[in-house]
ZADO-1210 file (C-alpha; in nm, 4 decimals, padded with zeros to 6 digits):
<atoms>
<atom x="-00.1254" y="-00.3605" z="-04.4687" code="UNK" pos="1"/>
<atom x="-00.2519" y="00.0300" z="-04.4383" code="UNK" pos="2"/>
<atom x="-00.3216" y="-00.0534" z="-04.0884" code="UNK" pos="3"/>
<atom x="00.0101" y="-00.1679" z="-04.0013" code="UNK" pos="4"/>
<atom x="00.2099" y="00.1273" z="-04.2079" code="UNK" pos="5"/>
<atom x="00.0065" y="00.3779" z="-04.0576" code="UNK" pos="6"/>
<atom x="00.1466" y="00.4031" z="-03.6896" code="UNK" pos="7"/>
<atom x="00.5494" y="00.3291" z="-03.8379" code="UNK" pos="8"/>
<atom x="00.5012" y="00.6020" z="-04.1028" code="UNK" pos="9"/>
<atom x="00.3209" y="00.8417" z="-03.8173" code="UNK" pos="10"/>
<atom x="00.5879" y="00.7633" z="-03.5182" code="UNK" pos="11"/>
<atom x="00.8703" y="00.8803" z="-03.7880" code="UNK" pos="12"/>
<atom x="00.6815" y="01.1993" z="-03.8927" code="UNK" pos="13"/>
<atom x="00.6761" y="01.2571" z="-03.5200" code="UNK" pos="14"/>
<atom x="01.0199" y="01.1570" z="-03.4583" code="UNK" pos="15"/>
<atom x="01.2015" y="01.3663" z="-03.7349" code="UNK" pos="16"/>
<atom x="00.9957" y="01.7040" z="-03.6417" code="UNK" pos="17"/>
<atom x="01.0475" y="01.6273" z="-03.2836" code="UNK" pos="18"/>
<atom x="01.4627" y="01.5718" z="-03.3495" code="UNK" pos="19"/>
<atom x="01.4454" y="01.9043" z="-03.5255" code="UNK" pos="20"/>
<atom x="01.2550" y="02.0375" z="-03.1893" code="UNK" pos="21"/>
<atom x="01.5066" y="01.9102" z="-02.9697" code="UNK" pos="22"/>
<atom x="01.7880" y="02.0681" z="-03.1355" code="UNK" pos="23"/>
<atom x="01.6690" y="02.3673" z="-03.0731" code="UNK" pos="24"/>
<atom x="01.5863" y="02.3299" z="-02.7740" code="UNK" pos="25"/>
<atom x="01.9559" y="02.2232" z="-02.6833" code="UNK" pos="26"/>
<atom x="02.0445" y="02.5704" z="-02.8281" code="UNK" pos="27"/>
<atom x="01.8375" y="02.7750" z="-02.6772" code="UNK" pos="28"/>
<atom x="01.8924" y="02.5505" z="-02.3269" code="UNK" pos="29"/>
<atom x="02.2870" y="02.6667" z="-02.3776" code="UNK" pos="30"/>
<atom x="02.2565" y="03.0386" z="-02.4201" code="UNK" pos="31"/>
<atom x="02.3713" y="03.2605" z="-02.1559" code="UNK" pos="32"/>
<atom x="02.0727" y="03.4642" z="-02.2177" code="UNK" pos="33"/>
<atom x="01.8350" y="03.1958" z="-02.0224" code="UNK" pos="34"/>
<atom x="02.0331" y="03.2528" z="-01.7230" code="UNK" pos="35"/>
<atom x="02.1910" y="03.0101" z="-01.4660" code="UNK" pos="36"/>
<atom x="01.8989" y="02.8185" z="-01.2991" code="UNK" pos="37"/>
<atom x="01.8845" y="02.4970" z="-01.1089" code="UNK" pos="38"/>
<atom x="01.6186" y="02.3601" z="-01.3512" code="UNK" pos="39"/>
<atom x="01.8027" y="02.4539" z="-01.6782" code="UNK" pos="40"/>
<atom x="02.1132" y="02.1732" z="-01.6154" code="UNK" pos="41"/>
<atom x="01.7835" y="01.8904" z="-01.5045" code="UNK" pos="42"/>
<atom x="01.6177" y="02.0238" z="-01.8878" code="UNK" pos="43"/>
<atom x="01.9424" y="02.0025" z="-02.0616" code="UNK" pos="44"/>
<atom x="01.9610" y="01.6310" z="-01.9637" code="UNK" pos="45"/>
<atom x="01.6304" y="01.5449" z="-02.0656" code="UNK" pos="46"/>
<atom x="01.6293" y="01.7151" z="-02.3991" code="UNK" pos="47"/>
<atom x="01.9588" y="01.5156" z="-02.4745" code="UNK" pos="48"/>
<atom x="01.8054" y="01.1962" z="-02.3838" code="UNK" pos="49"/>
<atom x="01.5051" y="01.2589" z="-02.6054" code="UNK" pos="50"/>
<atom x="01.7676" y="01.3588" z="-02.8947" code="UNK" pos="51"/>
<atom x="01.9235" y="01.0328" z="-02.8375" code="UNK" pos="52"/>
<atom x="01.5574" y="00.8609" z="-02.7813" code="UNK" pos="53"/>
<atom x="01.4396" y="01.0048" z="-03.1118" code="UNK" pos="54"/>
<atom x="01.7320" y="00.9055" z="-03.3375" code="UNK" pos="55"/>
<atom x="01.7437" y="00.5254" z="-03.2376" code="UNK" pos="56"/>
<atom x="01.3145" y="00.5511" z="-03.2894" code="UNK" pos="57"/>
<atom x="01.4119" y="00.6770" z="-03.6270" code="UNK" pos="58"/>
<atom x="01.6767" y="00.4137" z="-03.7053" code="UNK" pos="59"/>
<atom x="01.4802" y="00.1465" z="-03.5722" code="UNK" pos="60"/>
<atom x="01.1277" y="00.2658" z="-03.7595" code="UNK" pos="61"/>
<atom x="01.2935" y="00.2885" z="-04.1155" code="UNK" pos="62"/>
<atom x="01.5046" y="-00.0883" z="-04.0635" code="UNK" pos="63"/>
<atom x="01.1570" y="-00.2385" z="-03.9827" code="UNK" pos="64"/>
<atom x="01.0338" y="-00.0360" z="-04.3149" code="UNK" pos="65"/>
<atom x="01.3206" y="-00.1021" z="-04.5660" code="UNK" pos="66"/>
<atom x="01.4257" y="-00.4909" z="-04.5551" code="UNK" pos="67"/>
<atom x="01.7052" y="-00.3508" z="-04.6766" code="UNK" pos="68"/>
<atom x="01.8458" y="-00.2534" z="-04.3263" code="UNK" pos="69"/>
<atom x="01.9868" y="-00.6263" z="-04.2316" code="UNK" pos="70"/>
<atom x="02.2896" y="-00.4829" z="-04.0875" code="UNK" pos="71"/>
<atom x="02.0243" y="-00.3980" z="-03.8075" code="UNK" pos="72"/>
<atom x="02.0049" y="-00.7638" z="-03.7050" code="UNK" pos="73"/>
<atom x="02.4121" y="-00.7946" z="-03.6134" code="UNK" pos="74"/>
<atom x="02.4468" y="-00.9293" z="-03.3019" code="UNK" pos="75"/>
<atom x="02.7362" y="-00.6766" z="-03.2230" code="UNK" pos="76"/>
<atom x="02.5093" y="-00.3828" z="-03.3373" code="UNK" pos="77"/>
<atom x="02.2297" y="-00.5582" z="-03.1299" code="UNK" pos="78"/>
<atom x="02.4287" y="-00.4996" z="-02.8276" code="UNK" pos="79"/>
<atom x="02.4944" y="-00.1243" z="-02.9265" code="UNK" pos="80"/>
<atom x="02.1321" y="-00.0710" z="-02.9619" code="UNK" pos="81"/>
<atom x="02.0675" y="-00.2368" z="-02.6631" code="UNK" pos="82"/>
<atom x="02.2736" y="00.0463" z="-02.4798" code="UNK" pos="83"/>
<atom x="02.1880" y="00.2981" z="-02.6773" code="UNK" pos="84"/>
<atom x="01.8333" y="00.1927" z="-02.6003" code="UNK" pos="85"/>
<atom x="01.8844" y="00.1686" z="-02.2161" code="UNK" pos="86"/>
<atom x="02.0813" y="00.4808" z="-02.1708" code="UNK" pos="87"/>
<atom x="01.8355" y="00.7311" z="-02.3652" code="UNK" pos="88"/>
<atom x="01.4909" y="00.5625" z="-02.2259" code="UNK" pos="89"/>
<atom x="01.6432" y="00.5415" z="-01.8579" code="UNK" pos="90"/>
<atom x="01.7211" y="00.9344" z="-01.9063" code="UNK" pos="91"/>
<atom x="01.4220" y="01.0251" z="-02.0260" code="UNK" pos="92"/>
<atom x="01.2382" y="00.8541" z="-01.7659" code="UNK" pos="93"/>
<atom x="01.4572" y="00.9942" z="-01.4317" code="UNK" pos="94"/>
<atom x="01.5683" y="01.3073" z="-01.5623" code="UNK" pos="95"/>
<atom x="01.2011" y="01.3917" z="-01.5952" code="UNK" pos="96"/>
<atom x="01.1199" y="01.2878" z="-01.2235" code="UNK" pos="97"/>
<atom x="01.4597" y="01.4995" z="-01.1453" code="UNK" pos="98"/>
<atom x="01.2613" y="01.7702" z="-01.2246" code="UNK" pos="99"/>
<atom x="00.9356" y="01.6793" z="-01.0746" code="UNK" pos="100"/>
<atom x="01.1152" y="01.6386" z="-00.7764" code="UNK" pos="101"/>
<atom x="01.3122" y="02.0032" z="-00.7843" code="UNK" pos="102"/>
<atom x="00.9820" y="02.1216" z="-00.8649" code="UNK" pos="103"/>
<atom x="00.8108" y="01.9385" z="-00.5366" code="UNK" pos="104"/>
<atom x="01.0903" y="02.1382" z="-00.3501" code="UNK" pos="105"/>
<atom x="01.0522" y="02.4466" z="-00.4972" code="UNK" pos="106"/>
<atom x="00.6965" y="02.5200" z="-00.4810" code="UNK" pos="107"/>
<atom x="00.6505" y="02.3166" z="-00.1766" code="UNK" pos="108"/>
<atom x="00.9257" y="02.4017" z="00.0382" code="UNK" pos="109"/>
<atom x="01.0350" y="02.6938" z="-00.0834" code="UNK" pos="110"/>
<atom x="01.2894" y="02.8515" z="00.2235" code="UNK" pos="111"/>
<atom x="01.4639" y="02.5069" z="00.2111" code="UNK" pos="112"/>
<atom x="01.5000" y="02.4856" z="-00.1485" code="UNK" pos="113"/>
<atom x="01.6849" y="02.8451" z="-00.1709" code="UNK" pos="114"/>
<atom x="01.9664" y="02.6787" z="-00.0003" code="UNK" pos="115"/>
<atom x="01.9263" y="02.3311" z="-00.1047" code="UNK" pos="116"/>
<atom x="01.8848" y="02.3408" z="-00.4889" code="UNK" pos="117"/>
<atom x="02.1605" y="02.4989" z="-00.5844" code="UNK" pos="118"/>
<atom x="02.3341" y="02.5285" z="-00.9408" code="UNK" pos="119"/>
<atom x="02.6084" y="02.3615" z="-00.8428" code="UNK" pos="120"/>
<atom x="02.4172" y="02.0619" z="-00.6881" code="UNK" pos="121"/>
<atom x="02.1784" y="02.1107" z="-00.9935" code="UNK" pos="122"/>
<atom x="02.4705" y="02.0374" z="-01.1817" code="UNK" pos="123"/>
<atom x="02.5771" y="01.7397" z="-00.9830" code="UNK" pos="124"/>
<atom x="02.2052" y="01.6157" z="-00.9539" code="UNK" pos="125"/>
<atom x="02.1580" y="01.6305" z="-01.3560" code="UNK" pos="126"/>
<atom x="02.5433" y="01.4210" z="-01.3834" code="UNK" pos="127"/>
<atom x="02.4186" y="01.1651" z="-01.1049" code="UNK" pos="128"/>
<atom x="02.1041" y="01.1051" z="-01.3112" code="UNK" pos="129"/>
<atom x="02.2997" y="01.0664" z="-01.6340" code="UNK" pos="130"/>
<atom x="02.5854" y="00.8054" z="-01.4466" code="UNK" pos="131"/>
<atom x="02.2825" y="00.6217" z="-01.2860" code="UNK" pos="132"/>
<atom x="02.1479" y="00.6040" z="-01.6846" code="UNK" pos="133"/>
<atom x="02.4375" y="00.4526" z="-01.7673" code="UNK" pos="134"/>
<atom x="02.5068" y="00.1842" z="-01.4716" code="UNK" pos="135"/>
<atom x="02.0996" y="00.1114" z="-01.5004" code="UNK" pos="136"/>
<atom x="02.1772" y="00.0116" z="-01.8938" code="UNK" pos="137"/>
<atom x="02.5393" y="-00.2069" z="-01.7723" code="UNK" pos="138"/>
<atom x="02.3407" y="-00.3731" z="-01.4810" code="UNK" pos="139"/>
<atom x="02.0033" y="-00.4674" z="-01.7618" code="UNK" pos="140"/>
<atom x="02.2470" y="-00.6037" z="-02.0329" code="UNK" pos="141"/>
<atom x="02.4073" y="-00.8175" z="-01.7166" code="UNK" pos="142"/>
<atom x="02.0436" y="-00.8989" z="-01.6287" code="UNK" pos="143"/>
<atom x="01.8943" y="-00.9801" z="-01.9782" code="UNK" pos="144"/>
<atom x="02.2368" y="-01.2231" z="-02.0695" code="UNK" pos="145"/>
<atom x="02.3285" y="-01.3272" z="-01.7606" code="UNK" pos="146"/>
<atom x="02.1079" y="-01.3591" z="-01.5017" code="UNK" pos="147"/>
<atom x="01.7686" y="-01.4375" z="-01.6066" code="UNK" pos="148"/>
<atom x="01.6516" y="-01.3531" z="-01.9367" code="UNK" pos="149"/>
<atom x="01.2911" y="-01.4956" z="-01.8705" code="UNK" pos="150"/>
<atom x="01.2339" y="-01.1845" z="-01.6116" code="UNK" pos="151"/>
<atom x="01.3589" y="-00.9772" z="-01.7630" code="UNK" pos="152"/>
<atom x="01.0474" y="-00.8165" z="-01.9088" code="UNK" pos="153"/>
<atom x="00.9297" y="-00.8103" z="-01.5749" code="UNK" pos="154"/>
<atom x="01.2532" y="-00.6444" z="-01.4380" code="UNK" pos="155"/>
<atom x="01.2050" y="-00.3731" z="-01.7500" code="UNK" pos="156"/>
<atom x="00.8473" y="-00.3058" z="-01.6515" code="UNK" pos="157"/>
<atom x="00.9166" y="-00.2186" z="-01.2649" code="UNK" pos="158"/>
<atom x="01.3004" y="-00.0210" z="-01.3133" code="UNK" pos="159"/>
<atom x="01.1929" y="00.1656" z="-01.6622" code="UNK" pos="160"/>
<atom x="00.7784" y="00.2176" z="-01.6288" code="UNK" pos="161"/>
<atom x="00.6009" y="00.1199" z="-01.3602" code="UNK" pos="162"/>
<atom x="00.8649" y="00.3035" z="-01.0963" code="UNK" pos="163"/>
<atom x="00.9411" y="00.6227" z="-01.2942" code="UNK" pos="164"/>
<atom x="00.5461" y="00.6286" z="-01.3578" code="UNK" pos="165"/>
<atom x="00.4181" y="00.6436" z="-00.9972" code="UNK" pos="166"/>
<atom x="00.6868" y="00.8420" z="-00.8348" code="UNK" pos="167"/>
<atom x="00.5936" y="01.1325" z="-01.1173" code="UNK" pos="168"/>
<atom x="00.2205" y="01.0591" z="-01.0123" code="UNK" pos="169"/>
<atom x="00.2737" y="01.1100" z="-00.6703" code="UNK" pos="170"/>
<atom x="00.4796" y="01.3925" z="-00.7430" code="UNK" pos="171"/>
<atom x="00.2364" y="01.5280" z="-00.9636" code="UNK" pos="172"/>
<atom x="-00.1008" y="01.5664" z="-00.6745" code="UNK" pos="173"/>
<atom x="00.2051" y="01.7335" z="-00.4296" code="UNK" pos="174"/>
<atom x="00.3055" y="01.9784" z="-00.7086" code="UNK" pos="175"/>
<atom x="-00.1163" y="02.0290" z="-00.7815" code="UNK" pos="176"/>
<atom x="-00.1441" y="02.1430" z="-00.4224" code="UNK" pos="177"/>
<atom x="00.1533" y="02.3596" z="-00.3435" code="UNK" pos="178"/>
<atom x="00.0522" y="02.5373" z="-00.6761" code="UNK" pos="179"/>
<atom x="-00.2738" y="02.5770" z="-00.5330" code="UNK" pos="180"/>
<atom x="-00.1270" y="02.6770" z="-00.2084" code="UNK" pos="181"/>
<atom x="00.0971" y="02.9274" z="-00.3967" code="UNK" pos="182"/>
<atom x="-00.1297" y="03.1136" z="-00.5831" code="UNK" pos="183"/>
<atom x="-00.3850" y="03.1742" z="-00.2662" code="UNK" pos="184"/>
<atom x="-00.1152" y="03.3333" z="-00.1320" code="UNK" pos="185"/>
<atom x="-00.0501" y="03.5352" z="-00.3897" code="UNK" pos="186"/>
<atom x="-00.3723" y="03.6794" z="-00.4034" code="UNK" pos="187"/>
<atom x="-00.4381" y="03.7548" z="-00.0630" code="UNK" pos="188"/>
<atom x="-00.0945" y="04.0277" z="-00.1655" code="UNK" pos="189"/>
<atom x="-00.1544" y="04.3643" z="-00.2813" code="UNK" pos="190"/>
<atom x="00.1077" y="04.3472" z="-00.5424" code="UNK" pos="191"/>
<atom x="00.3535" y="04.0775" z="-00.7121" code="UNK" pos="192"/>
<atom x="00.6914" y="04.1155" z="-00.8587" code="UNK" pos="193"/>
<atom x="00.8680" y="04.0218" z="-01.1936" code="UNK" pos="194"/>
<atom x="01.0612" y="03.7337" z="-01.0141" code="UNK" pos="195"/>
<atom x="00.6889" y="03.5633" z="-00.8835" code="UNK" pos="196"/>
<atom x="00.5394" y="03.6026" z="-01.2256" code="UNK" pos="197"/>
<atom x="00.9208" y="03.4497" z="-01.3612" code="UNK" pos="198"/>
<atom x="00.8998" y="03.1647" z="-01.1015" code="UNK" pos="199"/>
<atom x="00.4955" y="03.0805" z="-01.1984" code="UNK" pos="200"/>
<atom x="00.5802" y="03.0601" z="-01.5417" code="UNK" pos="201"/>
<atom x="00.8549" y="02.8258" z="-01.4453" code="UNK" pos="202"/>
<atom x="00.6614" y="02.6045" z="-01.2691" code="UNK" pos="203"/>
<atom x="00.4041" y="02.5855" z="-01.5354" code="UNK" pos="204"/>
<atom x="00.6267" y="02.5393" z="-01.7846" code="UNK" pos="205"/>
<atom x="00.7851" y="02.2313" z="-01.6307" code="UNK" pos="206"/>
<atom x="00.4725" y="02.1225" z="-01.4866" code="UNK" pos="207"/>
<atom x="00.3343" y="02.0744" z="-01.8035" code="UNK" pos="208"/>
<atom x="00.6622" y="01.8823" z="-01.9107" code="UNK" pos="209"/>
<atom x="00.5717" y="01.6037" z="-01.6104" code="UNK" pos="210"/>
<atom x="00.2251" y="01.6482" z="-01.7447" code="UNK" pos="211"/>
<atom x="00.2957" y="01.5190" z="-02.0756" code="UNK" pos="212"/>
<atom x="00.5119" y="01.2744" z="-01.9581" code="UNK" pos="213"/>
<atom x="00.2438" y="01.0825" z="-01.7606" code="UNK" pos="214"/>
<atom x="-00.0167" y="01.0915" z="-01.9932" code="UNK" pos="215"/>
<atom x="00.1714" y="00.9531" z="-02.2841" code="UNK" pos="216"/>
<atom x="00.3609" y="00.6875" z="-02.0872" code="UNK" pos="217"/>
<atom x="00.0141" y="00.5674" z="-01.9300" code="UNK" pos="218"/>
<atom x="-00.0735" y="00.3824" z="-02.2712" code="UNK" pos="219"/>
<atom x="00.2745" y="00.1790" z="-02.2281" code="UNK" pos="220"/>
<atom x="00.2357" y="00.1424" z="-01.8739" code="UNK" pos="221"/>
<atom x="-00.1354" y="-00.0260" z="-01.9432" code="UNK" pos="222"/>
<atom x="00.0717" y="-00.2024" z="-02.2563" code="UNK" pos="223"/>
<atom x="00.3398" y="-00.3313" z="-01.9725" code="UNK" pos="224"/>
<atom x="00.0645" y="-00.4249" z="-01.7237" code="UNK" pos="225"/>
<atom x="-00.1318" y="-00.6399" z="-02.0033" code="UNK" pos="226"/>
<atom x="00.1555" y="-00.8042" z="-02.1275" code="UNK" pos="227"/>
<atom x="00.2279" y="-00.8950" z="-01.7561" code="UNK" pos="228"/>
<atom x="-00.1128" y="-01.0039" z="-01.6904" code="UNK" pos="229"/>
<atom x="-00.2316" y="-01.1578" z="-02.0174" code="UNK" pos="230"/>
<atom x="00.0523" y="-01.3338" z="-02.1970" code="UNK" pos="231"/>
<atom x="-00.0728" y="-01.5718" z="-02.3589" code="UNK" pos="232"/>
<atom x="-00.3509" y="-01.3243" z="-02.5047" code="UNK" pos="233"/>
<atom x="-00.0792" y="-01.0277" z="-02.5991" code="UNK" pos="234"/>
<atom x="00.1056" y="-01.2882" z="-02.7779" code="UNK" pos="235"/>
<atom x="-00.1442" y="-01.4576" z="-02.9906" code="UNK" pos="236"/>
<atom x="-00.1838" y="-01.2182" z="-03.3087" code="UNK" pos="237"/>
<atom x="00.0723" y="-00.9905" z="-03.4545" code="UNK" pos="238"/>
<atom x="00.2083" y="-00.6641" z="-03.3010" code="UNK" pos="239"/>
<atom x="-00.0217" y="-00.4289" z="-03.4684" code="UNK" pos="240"/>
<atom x="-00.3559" y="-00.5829" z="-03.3770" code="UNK" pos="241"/>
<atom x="-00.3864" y="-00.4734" z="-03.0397" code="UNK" pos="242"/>
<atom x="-00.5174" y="-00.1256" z="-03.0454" code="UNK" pos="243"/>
<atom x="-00.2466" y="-00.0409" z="-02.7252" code="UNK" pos="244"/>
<atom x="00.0223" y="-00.1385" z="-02.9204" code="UNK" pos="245"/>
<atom x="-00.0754" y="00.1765" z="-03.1708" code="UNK" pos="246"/>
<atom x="-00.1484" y="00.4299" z="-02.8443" code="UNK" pos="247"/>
<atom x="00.1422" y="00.2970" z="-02.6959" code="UNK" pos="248"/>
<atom x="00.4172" y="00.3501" z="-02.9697" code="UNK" pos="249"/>
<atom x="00.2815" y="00.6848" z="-03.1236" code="UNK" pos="250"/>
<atom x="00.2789" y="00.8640" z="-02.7480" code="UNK" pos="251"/>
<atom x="00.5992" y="00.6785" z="-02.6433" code="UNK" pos="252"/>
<atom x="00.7636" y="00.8965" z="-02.9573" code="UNK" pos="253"/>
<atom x="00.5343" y="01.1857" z="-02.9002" code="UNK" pos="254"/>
<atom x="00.6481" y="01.2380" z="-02.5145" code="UNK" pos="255"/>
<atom x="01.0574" y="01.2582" z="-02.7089" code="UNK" pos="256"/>
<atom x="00.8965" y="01.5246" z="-02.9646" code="UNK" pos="257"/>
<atom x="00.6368" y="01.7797" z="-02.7744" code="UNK" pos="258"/>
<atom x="00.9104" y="01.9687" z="-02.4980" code="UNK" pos="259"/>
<atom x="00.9955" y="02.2576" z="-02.7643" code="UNK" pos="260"/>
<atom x="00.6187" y="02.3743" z="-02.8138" code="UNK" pos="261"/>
<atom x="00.5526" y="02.3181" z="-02.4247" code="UNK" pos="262"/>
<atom x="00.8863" y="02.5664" z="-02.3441" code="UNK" pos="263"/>
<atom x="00.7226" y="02.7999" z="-02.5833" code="UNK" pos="264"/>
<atom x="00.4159" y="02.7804" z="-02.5358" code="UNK" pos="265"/>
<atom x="00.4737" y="02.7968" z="-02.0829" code="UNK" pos="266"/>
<atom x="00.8039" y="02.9355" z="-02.0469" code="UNK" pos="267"/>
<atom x="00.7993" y="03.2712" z="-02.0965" code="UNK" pos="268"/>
<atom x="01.1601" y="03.3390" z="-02.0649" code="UNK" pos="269"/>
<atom x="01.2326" y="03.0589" z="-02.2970" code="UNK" pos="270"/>
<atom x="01.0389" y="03.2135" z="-02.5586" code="UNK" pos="271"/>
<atom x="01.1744" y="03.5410" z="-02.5252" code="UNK" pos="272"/>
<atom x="01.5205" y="03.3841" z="-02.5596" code="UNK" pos="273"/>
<atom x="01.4598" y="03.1753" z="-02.8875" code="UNK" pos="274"/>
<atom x="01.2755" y="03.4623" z="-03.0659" code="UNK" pos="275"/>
<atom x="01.5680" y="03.6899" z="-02.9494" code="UNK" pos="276"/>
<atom x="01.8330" y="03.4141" z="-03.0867" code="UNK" pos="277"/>
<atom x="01.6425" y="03.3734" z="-03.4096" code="UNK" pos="278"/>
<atom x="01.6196" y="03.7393" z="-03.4860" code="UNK" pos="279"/>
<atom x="01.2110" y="03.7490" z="-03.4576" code="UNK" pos="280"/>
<atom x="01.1059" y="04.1652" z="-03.4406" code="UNK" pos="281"/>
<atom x="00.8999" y="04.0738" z="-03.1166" code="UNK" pos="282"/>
<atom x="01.1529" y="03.9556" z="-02.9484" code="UNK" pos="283"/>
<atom x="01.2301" y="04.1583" z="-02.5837" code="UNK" pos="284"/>
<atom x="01.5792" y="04.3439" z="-02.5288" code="UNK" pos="285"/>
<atom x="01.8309" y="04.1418" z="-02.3802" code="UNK" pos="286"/>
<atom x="01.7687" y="04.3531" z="-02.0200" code="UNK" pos="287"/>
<atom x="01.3722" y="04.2294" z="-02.0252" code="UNK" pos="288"/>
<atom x="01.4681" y="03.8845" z="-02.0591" code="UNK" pos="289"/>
<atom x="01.6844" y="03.9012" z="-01.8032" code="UNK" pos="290"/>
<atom x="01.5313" y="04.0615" z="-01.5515" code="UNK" pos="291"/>
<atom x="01.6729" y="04.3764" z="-01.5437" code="UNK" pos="292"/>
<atom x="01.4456" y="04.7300" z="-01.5662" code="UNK" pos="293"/>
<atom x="01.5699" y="05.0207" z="-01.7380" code="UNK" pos="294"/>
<atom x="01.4939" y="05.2573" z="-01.3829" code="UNK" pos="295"/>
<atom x="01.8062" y="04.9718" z="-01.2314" code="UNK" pos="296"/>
<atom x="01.9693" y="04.9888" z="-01.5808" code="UNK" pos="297"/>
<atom x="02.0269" y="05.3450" z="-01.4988" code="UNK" pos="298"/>
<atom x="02.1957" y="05.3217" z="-01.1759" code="UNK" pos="299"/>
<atom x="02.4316" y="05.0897" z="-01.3240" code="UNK" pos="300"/>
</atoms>
């Protein structure tokens, strides 16, 4: 019985202090003081699909706690879930390979992506990813009641893990290399600017966010890959006696719940901007986080 509390009364630890991350992330993501980058609108997306992620992990984690929660099991709430479900994974899922892939242009092509990424195709890119979210949820629900409901699992796997999974992985050993690339040339230079040091951060910063999200979504894509290969086996005992169903639920949560301490702890104008928001003494004068020096300040 401890066994099988543990990892529900963990994942909603996680969850709540994770919601609470996300929040303010959100506000910091919407001040004018972080400036008006391509990246911000693809981070913005993400961190509300982990908001929305988190609360249904929350709602979901306490019904299968508290009995008490039958109005859980109505088949019109069901299909609400179901959406809710769909919309918030799907987002979490493409909105971070959105930004692997502005990253893979950015670092890697970095002439083309001054005039291709935009903030106004940013903005377009980060609404396409959210309308695909949605029509990838309408088309499931079609699939799941309509279709075929005994592949269903296996259409889940390939649109939801296995895709998303691999395309960040490639993504991933392009982004290794171009960094790599980068910062050779940067040392063969006698000097760097504010902006390369800005940009570096950047690109650790959401680096570390693609990072995250493959490790922790490896356990579930093993989880996926078993249930797919082993059936009968992953069906035999209860849930919570398979040791991947543990891994696979705590770091599904955890990916939702870590973003805030990677932005601080990478993104060196992010951090400037929340302690700046939140009245901290260390926090740098609105000109530093902005790029501005007081020599141009002058001239102004």
């Amino acid at each position: 019985m401890g066994e099988t509390l543990f990892t529900p009364v963990l994942t909603l630890i996680i969850a709540v202090f994770g919601l609470f991350g996300n929040f303010l992330c959100m506000v910091v993501l919407l001040n004018k003081r972080l400036g008006n980058s391509s990246y911000i609108y693809l981070l913005q997306g993400l961190t509300f699909s982990d908001i929305l992620l988190l609360m249904i992990s929350i709602l979901r984690t306490v019904g299968n706690l508290d009995t008490s929660f039958t109005f859980l099991t109505d088949p019109h709430l069901q299909t609400v879930l179901f959406f809710w479900d769909w919309i918030c994974t799907s987002g979490c899922k493409f909105f971070t390979v959105a930004i692997a892939l502005e990253r893979f242009f950015v670092i890697n092509f970095p002439l083309l992506a001054h005039r291709v990424v935009t903030v106004k195709r940013a903005k377009l890119f980060a609404f396409s990813v959210l309308i695909f979210s949605v029509a990838l949820s309408c088309f499931s629900y079609i699939y799941a009641n309509y279709i075929s409901q005994s592949s269903f699992d296996v259409f889940a796997a390939v649109v939801l893990h296995f895709t998303p999974f691999l395309v960040v992985l490639v993504l991933n050993v392009f982004i290794l290399i171009g960094m790599h690339r980068y910062k050779t040339t940067r040392k063969s230079l006698r000097k760097s600017d504010a902006s390369n040091s800005e940009e570096e951060s950047i690109s650790l910063m959401l680096l570390a966010v693609v990072f995250v999200f493959g490790f922790c979504y490896s356990f579930e894509f093993i989880r996926r890959i078993m249930v797919y290969a082993r059936p009968h086996y992953m069906s035999k005992w209860s849930h919570y006696d398979y040791p991947i169903n543990h891994l696979a639920d705590i770091f599904y949560v955890l990916n939702s719940s870590v973003n805030f301490l990677i932005y601080c702890m990478f993104g060196s104008k992010f951090r400037s901007v929340f302690l700046k928001m939140f009245k901290v003494p260390c926090a740098k004068p609105d000109e530093e986080i902005l790029g501005v020096s007081a020599a141009s300040r002058s001239k102004i």
